[in-house]
DRENTORKOL-3810 file (N, C-alpha, C; in nm, 4 decimals):
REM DRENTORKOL-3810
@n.u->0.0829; n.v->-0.1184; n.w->0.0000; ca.u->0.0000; ca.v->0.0000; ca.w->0.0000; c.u->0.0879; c.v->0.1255; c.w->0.0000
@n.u->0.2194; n.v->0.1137; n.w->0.0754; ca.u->0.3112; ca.v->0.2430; ca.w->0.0890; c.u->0.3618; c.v->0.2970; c.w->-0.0740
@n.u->0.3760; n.v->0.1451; n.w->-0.1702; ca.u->0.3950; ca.v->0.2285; ca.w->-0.2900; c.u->0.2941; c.v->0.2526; c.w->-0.3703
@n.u->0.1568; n.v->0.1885; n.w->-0.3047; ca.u->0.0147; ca.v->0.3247; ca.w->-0.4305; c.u->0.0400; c.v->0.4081; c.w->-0.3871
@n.u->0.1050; n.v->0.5018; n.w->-0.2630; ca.u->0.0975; ca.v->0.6336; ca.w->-0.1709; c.u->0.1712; c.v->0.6914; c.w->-0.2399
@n.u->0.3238; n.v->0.6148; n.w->-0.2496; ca.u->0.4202; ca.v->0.6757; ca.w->-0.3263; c.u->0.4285; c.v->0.7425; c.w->-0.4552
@n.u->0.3725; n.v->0.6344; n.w->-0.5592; ca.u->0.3268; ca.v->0.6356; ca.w->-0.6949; c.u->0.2180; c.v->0.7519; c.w->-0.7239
@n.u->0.0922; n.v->0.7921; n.w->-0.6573; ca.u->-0.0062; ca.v->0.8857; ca.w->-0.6389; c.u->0.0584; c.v->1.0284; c.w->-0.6192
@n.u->0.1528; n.v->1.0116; n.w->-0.5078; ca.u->0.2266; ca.v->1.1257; ca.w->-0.4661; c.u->0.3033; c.v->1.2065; c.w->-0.6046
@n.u->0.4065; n.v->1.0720; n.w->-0.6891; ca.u->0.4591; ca.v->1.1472; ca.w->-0.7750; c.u->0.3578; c.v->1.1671; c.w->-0.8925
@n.u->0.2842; n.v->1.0989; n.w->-0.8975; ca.u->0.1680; ca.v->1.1054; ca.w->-1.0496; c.u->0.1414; c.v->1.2722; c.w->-1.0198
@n.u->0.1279; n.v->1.2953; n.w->-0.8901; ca.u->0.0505; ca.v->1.4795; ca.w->-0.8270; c.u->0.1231; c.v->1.5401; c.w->-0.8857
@n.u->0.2797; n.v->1.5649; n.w->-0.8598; ca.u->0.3639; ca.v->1.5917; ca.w->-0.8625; c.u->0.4130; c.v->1.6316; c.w->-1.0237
@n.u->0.3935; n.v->1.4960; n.w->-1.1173; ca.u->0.4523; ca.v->1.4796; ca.w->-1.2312; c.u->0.3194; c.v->1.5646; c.w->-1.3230
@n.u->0.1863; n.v->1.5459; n.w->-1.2719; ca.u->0.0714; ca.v->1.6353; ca.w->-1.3449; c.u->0.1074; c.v->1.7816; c.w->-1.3236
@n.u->0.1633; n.v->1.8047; n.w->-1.2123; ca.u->0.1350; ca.v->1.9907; ca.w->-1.1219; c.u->0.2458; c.v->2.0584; c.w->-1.2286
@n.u->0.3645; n.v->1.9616; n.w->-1.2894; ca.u->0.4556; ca.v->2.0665; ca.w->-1.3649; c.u->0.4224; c.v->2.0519; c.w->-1.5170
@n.u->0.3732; n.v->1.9376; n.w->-1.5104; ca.u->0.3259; ca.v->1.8951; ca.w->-1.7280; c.u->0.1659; c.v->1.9439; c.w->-1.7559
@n.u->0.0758; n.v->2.0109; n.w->-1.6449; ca.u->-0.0677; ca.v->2.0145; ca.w->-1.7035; c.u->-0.0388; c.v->2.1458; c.w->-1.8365
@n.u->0.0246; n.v->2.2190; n.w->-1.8646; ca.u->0.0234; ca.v->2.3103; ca.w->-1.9322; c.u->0.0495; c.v->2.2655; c.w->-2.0245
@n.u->0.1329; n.v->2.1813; n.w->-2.0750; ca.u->0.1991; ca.v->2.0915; ca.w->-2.1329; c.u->0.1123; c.v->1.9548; c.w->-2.2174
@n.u->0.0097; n.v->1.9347; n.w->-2.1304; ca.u->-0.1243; ca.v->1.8137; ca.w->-2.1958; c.u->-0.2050; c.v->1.8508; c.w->-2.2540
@n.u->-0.2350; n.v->1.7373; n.w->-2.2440; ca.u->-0.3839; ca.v->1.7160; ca.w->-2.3333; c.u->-0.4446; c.v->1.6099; c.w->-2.2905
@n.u->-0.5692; n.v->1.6705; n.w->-2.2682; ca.u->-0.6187; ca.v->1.6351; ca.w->-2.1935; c.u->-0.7599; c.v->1.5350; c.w->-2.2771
@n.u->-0.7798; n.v->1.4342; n.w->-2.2866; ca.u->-0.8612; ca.v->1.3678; ca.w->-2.3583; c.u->-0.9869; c.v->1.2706; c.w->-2.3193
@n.u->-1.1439; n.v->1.3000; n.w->-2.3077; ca.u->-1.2144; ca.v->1.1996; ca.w->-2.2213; c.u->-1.2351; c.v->1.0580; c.w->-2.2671
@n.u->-1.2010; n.v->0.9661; n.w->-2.2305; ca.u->-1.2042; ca.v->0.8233; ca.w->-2.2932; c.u->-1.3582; c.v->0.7494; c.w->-2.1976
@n.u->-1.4459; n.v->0.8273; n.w->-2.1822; ca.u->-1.5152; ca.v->0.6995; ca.w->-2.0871; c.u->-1.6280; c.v->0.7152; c.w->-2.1813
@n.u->-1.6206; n.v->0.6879; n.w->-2.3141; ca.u->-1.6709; ca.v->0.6068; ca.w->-2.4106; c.u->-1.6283; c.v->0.5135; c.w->-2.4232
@n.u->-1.5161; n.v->0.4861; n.w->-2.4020; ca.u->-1.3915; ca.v->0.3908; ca.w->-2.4372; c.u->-1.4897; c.v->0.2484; c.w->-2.4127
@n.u->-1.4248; n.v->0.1103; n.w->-2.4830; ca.u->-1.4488; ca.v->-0.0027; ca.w->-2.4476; c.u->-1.3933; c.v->-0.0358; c.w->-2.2955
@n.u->-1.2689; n.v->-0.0127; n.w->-2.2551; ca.u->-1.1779; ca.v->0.0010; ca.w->-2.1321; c.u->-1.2420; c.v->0.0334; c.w->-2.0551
@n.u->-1.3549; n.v->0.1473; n.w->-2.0744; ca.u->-1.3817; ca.v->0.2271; ca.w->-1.9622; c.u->-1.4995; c.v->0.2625; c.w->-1.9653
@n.u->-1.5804; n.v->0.1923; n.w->-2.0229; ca.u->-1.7333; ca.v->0.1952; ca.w->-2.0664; c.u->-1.8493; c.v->0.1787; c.w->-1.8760
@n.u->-1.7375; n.v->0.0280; n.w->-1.8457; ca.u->-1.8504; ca.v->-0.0040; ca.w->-1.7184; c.u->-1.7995; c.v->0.0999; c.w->-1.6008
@n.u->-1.7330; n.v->0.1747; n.w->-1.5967; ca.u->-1.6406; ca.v->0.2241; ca.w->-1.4876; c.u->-1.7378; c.v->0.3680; c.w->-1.5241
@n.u->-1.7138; n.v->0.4258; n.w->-1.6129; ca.u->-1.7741; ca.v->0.5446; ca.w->-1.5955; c.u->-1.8989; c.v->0.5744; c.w->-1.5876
@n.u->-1.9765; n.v->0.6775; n.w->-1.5360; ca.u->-2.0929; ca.v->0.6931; ca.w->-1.4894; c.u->-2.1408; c.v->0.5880; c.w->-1.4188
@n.u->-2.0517; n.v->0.5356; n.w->-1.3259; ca.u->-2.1079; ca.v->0.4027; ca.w->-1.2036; c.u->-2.0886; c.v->0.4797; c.w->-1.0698
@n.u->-2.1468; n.v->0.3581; n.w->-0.9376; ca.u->-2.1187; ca.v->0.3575; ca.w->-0.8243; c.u->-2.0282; c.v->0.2848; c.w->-0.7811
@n.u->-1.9574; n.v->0.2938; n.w->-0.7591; ca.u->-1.8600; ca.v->0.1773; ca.w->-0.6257; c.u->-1.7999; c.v->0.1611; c.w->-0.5049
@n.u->-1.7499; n.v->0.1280; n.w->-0.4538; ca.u->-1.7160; ca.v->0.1019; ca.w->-0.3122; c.u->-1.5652; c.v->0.1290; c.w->-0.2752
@n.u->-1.5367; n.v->0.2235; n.w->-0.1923; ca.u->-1.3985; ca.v->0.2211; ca.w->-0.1169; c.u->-1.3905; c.v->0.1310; c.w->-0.1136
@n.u->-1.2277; n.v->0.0344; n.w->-0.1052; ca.u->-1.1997; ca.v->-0.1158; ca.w->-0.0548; c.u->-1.0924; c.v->-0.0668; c.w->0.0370
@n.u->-1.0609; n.v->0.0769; n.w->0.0922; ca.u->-0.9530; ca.v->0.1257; ca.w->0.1759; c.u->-1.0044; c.v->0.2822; c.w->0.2476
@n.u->-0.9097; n.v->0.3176; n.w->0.3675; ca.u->-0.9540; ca.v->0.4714; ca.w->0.3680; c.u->-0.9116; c.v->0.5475; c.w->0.2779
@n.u->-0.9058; n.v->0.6775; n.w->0.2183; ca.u->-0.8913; ca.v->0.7738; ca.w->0.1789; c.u->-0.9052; c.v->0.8902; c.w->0.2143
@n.u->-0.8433; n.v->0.9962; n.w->0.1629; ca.u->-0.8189; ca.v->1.1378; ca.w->0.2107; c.u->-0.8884; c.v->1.2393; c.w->0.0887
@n.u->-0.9603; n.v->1.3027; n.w->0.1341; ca.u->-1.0253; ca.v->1.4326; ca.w->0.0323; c.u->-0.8922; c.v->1.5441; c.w->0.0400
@n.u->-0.8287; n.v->1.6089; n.w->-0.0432; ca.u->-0.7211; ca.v->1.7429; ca.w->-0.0199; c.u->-0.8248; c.v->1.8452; c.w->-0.0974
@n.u->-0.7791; n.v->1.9915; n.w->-0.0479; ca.u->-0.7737; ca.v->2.0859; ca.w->-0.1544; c.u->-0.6527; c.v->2.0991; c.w->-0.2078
@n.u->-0.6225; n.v->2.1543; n.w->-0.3173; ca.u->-0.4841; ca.v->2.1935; ca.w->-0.4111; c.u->-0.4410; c.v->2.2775; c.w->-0.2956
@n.u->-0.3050; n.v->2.2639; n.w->-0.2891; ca.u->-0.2343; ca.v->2.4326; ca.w->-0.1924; c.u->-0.2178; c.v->2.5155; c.w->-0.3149
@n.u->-0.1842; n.v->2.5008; n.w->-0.4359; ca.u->-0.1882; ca.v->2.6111; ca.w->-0.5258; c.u->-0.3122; c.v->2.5706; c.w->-0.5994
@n.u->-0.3013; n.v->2.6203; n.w->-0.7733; ca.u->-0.4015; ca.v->2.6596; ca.w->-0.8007; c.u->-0.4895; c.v->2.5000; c.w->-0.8087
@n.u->-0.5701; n.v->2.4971; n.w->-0.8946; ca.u->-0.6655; ca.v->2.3944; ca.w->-0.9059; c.u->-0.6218; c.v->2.2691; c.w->-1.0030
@n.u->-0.6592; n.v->2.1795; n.w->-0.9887; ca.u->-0.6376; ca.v->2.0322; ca.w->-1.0873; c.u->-0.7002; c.v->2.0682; c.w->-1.1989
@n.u->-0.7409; n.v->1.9373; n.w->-1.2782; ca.u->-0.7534; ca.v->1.9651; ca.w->-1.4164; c.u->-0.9253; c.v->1.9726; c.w->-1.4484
@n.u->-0.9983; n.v->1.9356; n.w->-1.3167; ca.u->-1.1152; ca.v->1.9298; ca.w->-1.3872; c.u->-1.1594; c.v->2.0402; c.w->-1.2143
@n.u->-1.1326; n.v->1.9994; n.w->-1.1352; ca.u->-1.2419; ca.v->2.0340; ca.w->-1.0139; c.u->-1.0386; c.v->2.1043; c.w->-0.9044
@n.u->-1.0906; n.v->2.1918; n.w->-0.7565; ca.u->-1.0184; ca.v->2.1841; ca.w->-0.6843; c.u->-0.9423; c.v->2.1095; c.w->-0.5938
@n.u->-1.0315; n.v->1.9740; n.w->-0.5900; ca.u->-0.9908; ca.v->1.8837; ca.w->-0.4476; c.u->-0.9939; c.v->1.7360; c.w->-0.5367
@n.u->-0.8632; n.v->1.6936; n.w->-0.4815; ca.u->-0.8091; ca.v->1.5462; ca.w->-0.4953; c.u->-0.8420; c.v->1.4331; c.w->-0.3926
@n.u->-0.8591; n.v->1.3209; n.w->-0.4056; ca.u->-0.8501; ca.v->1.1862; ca.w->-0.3337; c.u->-0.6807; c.v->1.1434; c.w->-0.3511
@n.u->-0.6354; n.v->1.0796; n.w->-0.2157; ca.u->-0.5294; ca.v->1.0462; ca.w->-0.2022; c.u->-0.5435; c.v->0.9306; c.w->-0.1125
@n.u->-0.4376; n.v->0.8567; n.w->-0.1440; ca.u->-0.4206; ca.v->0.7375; ca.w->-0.0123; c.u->-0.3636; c.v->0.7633; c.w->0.0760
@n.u->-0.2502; n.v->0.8766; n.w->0.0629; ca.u->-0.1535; ca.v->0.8908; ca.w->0.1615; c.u->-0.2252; c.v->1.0276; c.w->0.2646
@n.u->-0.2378; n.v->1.0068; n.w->0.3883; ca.u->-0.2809; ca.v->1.0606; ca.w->0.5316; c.u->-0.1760; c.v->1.1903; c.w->0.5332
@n.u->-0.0624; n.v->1.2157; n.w->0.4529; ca.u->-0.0355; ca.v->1.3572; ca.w->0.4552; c.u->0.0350; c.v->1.3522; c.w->0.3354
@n.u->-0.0214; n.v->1.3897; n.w->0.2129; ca.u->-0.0008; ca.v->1.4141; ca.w->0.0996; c.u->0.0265; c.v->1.5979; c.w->0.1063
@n.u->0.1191; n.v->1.6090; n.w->0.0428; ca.u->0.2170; ca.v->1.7754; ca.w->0.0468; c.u->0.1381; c.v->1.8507; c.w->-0.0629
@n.u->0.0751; n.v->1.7671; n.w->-0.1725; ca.u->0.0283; ca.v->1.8993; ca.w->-0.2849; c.u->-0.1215; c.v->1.9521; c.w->-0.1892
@n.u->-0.1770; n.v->1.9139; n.w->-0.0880; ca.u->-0.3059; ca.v->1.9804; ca.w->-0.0776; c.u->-0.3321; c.v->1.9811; c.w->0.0523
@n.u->-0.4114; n.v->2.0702; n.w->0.1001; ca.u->-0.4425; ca.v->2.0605; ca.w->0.2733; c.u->-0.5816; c.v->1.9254; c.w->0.2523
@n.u->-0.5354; n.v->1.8834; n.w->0.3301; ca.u->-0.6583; ca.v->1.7812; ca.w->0.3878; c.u->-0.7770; c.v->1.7927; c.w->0.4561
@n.u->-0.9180; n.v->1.7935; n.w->0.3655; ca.u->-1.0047; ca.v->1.8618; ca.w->0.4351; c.u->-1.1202; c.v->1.7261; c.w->0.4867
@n.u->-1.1318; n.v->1.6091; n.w->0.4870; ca.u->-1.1655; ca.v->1.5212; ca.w->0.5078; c.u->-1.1343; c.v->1.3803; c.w->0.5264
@n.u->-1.1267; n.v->1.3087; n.w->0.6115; ca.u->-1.0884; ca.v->1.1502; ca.w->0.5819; c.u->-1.2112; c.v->1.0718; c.w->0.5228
@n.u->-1.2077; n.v->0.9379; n.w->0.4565; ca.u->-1.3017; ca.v->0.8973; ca.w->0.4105; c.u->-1.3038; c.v->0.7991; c.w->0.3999
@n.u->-1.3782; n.v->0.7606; n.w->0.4689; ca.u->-1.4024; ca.v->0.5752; ca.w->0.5508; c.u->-1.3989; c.v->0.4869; c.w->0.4382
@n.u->-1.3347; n.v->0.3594; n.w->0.4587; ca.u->-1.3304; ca.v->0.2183; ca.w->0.3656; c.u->-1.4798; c.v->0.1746; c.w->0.3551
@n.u->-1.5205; n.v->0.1805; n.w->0.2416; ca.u->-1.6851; ca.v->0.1200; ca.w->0.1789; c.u->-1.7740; c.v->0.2577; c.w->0.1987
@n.u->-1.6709; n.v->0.3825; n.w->0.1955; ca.u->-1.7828; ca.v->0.4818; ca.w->0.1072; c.u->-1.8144; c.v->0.5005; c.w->-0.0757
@n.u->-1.8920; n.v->0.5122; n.w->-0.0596; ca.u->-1.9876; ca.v->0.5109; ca.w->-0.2369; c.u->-1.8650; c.v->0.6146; c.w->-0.2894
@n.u->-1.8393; n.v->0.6040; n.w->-0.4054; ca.u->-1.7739; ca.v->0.6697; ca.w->-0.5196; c.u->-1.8380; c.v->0.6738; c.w->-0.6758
@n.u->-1.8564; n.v->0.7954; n.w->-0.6703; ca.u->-1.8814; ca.v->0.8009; ca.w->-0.7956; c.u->-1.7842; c.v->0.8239; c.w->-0.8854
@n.u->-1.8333; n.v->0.7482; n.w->-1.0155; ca.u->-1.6694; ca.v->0.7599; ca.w->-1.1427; c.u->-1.7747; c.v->0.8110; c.w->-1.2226
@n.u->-1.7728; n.v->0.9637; n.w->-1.2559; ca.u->-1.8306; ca.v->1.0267; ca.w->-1.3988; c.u->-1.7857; c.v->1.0415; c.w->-1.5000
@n.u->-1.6279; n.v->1.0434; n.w->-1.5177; ca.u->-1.5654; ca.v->1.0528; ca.w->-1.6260; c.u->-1.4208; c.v->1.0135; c.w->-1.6074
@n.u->-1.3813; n.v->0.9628; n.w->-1.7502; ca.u->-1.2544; ca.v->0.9015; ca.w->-1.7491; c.u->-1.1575; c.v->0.9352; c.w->-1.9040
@n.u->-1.0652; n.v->0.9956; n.w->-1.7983; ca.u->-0.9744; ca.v->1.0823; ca.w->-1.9125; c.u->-0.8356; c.v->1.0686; c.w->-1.8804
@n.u->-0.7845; n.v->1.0761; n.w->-2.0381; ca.u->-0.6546; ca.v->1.0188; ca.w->-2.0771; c.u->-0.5704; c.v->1.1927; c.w->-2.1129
@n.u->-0.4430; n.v->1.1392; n.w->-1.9835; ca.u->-0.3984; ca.v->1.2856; ca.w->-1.9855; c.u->-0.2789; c.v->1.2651; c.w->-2.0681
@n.u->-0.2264; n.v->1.3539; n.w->-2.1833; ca.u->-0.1226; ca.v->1.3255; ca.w->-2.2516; c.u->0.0036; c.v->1.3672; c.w->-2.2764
@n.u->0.0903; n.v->1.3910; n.w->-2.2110; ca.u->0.1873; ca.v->1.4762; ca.w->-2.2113; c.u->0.2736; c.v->1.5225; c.w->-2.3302
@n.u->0.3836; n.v->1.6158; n.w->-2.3605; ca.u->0.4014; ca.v->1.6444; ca.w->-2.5170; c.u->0.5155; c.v->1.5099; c.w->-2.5193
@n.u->0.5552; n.v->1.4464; n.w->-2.3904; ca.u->0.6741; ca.v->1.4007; ca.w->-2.4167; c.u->0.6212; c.v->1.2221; c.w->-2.4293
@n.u->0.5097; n.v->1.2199; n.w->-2.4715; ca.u->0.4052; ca.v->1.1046; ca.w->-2.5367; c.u->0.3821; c.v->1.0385; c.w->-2.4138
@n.u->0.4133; n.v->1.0305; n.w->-2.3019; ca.u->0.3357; ca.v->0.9467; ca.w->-2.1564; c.u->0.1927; c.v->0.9693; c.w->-2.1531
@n.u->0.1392; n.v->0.8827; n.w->-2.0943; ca.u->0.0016; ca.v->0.9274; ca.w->-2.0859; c.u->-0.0451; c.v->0.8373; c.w->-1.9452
@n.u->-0.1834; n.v->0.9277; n.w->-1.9308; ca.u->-0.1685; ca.v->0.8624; ca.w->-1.7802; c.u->-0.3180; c.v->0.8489; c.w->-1.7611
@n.u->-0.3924; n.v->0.7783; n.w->-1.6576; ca.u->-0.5102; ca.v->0.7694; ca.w->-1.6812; c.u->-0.5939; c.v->0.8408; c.w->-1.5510
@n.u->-0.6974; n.v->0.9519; n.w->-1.5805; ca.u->-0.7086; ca.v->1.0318; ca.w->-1.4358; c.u->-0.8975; c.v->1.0009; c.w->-1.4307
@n.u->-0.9503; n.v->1.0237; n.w->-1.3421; ca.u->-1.0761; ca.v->1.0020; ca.w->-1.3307; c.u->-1.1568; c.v->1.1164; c.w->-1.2538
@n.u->-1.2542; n.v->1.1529; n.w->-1.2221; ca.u->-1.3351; ca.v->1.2378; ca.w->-1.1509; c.u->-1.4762; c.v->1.1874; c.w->-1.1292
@n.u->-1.4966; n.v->1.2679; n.w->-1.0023; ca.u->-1.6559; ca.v->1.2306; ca.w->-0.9979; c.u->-1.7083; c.v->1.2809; c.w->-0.8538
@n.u->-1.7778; n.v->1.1936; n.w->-0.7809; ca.u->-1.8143; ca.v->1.2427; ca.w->-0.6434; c.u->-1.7762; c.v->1.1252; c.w->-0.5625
@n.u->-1.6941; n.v->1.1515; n.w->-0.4083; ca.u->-1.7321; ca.v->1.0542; ca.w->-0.2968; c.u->-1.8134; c.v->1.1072; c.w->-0.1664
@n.u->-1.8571; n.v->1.0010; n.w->-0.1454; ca.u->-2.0135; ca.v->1.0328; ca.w->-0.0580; c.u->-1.9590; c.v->0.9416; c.w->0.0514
@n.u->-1.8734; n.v->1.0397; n.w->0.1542; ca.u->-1.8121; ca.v->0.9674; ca.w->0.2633; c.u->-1.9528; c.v->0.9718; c.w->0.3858
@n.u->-2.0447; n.v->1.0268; n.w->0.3692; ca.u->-2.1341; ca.v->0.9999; ca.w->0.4264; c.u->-2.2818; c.v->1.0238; c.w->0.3569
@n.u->-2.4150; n.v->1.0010; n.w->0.2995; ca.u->-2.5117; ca.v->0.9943; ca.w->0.2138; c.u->-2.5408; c.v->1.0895; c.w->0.1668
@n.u->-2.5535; n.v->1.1839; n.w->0.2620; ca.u->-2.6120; ca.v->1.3443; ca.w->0.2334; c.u->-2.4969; c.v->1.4125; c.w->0.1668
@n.u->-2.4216; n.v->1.4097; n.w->0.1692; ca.u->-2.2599; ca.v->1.5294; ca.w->0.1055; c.u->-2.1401; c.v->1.4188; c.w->0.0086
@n.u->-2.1983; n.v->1.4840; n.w->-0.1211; ca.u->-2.1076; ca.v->1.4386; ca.w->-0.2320; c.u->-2.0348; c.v->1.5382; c.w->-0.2479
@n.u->-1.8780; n.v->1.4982; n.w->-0.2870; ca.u->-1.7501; ca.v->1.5892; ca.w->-0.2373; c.u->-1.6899; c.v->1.5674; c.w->-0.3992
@n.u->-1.6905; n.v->1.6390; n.w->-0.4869; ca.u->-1.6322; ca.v->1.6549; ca.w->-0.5969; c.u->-1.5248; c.v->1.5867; c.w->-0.5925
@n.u->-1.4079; n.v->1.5494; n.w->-0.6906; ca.u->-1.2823; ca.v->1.5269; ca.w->-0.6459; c.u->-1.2427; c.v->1.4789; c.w->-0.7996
@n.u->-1.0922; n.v->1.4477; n.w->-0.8218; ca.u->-1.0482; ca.v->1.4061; ca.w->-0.9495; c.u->-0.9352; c.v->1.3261; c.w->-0.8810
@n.u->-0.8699; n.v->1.2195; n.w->-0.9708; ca.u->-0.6776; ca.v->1.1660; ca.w->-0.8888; c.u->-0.7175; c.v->1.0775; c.w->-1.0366
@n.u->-0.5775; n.v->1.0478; n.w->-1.0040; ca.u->-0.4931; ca.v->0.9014; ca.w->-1.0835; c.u->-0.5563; c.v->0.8237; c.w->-1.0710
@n.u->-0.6009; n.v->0.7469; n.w->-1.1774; ca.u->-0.6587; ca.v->0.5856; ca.w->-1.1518; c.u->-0.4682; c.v->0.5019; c.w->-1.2264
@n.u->-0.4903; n.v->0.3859; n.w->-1.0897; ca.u->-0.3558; ca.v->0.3273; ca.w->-1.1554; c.u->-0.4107; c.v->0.2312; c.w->-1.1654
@n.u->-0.4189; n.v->0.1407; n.w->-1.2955; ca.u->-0.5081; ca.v->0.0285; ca.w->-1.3343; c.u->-0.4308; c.v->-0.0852; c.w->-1.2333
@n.u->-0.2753; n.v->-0.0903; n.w->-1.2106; ca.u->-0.2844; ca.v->-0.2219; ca.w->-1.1296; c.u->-0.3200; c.v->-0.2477; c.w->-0.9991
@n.u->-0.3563; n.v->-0.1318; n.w->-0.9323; ca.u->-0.3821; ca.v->-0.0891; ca.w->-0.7481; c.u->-0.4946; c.v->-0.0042; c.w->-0.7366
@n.u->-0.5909; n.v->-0.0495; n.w->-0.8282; ca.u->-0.7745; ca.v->0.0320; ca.w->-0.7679; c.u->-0.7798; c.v->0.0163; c.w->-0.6573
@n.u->-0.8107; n.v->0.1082; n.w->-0.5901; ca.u->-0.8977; ca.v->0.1647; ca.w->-0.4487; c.u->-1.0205; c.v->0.1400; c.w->-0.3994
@n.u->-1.1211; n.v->0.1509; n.w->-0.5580; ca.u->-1.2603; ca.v->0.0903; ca.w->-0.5560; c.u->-1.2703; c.v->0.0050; c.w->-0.5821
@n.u->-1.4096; n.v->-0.0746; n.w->-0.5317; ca.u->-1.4259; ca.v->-0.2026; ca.w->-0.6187; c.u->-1.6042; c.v->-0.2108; c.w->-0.6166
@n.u->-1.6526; n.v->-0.2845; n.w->-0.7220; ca.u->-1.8147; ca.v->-0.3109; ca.w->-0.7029; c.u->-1.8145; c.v->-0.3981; c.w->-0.5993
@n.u->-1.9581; n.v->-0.4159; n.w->-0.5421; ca.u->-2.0208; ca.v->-0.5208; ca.w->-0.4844; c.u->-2.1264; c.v->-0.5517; c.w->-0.5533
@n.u->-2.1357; n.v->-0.6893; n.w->-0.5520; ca.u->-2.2861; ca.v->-0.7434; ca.w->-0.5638; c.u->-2.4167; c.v->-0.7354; c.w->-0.4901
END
């Protein structure tokens, strides 16, 4: 788990100096990413809501993180394992130097009444969410 923290940390990091630099592309038409977007699913861990300390991310102000003190954002919520997540959209960020990376947005509803905007890294081999039946 210490290196999704790690990996998340630099993905922040590696977006905060190349967003000027991308391109930014929505794939959740995609076949890849057809069942994922516009769904519900389930924390399978805790998580952290941040705001940006500087300016804003690529779609909304406030990020999901795994790591309990992540440096790009003040931490304005924790967010319990098996809260609802929403995935509304899924977009392929592209850098000029051809990397590309896969980022997501939507709402988590760490408690029923208050959906909390948010965007981060989806890293296809270490999801965070998962469905239930």
């Amino acid at each position: 788990m210490k290196t999704v923290q790690i990996i998340i940390v630099a993905f922040l990091g590696l977006l905060w100096t190349s967003c000027g630099n991308s391109k930014l592309k929505d794939v959740s038409d995609d076949s890849e990413f057809k069942g994922m977007s516009n769904n519900i699913f389930f924390t399978n861990q805790p998580m952290y809501y941040y705001k940006y300390n500087s300016e804003g991310g690529i779609i909304t102000d406030h990020f999901l993180s795994l790591h309990h003190d992540d440096s790009n954002g003040t931490k304005i919520q924790d967010i319990p394992k098996g809260s609802h997540i929403k995935v509304s959209k899924v977009y392929r960020l592209a850098s000029k130097d051809g990397d590309s990376s896969t980022w997501i947005t939507g709402e988590v509803f760490p408690s029923p009444n208050v959906p909390l905007s948010y965007e981060t890294a989806l890293i296809e081999s270490e999801s965070f969410f998962e469905q239930r039946n």
